[in-house]
N, C-alpha and C positions, 0 to 999 in steps of 0.2 A: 504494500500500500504506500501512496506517497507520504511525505510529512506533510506534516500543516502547513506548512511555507510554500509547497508546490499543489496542494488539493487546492489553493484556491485560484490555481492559473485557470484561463481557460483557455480553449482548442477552437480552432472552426476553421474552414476546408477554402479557398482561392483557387480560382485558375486565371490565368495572367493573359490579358489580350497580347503582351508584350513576345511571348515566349512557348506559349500555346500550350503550356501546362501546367498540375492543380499542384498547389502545396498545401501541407499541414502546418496553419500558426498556431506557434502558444504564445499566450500571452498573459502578463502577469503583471499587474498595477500595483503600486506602492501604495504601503499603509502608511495612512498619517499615526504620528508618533509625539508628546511635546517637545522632541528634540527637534523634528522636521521640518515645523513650518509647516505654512499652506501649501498645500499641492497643487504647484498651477505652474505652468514653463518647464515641465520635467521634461529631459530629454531623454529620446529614444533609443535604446540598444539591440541595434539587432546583431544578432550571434547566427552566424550561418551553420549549419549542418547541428539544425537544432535538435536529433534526436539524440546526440552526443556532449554537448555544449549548453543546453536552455538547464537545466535540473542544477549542475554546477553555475552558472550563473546567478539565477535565481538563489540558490543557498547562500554563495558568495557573500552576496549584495544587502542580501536582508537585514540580517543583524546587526550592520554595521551602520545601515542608512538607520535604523530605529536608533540604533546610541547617538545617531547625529554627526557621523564618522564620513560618511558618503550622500552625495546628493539620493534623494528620491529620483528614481528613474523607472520608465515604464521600458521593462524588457520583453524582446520579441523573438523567439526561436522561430527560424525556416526549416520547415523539413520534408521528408517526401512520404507516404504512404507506401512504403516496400518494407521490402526485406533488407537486411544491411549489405549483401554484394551487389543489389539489384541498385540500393541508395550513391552505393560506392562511383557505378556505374554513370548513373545519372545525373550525378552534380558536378561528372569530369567536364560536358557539355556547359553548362552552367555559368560554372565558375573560369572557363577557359578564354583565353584571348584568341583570336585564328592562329591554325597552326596546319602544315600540308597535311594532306591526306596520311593515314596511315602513317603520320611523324615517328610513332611508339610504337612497334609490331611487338616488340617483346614484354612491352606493358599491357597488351590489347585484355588478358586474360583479368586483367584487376581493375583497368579503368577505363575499360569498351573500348572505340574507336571515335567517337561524336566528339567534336572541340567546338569551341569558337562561340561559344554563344550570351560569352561575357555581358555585352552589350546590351541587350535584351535583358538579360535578368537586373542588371544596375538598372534600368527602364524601369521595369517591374517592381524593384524594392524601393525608389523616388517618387513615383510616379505612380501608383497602385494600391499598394500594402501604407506606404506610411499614409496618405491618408483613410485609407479604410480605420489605420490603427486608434490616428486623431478623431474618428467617426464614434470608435470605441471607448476610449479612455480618453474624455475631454481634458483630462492635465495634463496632456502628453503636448511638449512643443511644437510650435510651425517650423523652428527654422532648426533647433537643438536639435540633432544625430549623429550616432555614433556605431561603429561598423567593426565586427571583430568574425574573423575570420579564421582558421586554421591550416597549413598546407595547399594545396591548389584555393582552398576559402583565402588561406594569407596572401594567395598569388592575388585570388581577386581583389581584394582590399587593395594590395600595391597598385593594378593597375586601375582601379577606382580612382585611387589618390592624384593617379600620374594625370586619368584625362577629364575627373570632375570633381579638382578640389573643393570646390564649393560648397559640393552636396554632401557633406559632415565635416561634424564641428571637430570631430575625432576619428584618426582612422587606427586600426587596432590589428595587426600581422601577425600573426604567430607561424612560425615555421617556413615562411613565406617559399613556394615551389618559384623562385626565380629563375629557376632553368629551363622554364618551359619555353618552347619555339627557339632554341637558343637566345636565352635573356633577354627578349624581344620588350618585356618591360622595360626594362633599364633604360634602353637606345628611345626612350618618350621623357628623358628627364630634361631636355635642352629648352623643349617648349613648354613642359612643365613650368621650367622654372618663369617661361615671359608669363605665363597665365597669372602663378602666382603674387607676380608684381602689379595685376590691376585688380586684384580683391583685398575689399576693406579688411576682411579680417583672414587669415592665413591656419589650417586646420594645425591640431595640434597630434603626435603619430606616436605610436607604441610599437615598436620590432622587437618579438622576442624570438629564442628558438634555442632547443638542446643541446648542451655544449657537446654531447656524443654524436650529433647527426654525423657527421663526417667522415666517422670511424666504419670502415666495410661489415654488414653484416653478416651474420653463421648461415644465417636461413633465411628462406625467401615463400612469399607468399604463397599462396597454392596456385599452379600454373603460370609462374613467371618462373624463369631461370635463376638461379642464383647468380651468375658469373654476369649475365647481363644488369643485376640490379648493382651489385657492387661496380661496374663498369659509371652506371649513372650514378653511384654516389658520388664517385673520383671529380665526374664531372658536374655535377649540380654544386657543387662548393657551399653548402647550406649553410654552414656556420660564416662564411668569409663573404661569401653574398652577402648574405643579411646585414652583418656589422656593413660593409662598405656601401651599402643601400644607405644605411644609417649615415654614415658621415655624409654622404650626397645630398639628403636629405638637410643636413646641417648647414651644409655650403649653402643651400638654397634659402638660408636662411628666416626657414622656422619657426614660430616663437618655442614649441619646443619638441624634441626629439627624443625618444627615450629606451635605448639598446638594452637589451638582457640578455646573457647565455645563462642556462639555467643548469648547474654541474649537476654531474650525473643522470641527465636525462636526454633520453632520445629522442626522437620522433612521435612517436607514443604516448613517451608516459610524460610527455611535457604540456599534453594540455589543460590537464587539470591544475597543473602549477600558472601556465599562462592564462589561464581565464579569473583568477583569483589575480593576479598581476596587472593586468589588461583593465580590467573592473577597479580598482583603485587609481588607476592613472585616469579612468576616464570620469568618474565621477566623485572624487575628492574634492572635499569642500576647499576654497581657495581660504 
């Protein structure tokens, strides 16, 4: 059964003119507390690959916004109606930026073959969902959001950031898949940065990721080779990416940037560490 903190989220079903398919939102409104203040201006968190990320959020967030520790914020998990290799599959579309046909043959077995359809789901979560959400939870902000993503979600968050910093107030990477299309993000930071010099107010970014990511692993997923996955680890650079995203980031001049390798953790076991991380950086009272 859930706890008390998560029975009182609720669920309900979307399909996206955007993207042409249904997601599962949860969604969980903050309690007023005398620590909190009125709830009114709260901004929004959405946590992408919410059947893994919304439950740690929500727990996160709770107890500390009631002591008065973190803003009240109305969090929102995206997620899909499947099964979890079927979810796996599904959000590699999703969250992807274009990339050729058949880029990954040796990944096909874990993350399909469908990319590129980034674009359309950043539509879908601006343009769609957030105001359904403010439709929902009238103290949920117009303009306050914030984006936390994990692995190919951290991919999308970076290239979120690169081509519409405006639309959040916070953007939140974890693990960030920078290698995707060969770093085809990155080569978007030059005009990045002109966009960012004609917005009033400049987002503020959280990069974390496993200080292990880098290290070759023993074993390999079901149906992907092992010799091909350590082949992409050598080359995805996940810890060295990320930090140098970070200083890029910096150079561009940011109000603020904030790197973490998290020791002893990989790929995996780092998001429960980074969602608790992520969530303090994005909602800490100033």
């Amino acid at each position: 059964m859930p706890s008390p903190t998560l029975a009182s989220a609720t669920r309900f079903d979307i399909t996206s003119r955007s993207t042409g398919r249904s997601y599962v939102i949860s969604l969980h409104r903050p309690v007023a507390s005398p620590l909190t203040g009125p709830l009114e201006n709260c901004p929004i968190l959405f946590v992408l690959d919410g059947a893994l990320t919304f439950g740690t959020a929500v727990e996160s967030a709770s107890l500390r916004t009631a002591a008065g520790q973190l803003e009240p914020a109305v969090i929102v998990g995206v997620a899909y109606d499947a099964d979890l290799l079927t979810m796996v599959r599904m959000r590699t579309k999703d969250l992807t930026p274009p990339a050729p046909e058949d880029k990954y043959p040796e990944m096909a077995g874990m993350i399909g073959t469908e990319y590129g359809g980034a674009d359309a789901f950043l539509e879908f979560l601006i343009d769609e969902l957030a105001p359904e959400i403010r439709a929902r939870a009238p103290e949920a902000s117009k303009t306050r959001k914030a984006l936390f993503g994990h692995s190919l979600g951290g991919l999308f968050v970076a290239n979120a950031l690169m081509r519409r910093p405006e639309a959040f107030e916070t953007f939140l990477a974890n693990s960030p898949a920078l290698w995707w299309n060969d770093f085809s993000t990155l080569a978007l930071m030059r005009p990045f940065r002109k966009k960012t010099e004609t917005l009033s107010a400049r987002p503020r970014v959280f990069i974390s990721v496993g200080a292990l990511e880098q290290e070759e692993p023993s074993a390999a997923p079901p149906g992907v080779e092992l010799e091909a996955i350590k082949v992409r680890v050598r080359e995805a650079r996940m810890v060295d990416a990320a930090r140098e995203f970070a200083d890029a980031l910096r150079d561009a001049k940011l109000p603020e940037v904030r790197f973490v390798a998290f020791d002893g953790e990989e790929h995996g076991s780092v998001l429960s560490a980074a969602v608790g991380r992520a969530i303090t950086f994005a909602l800490r009272r100033s």
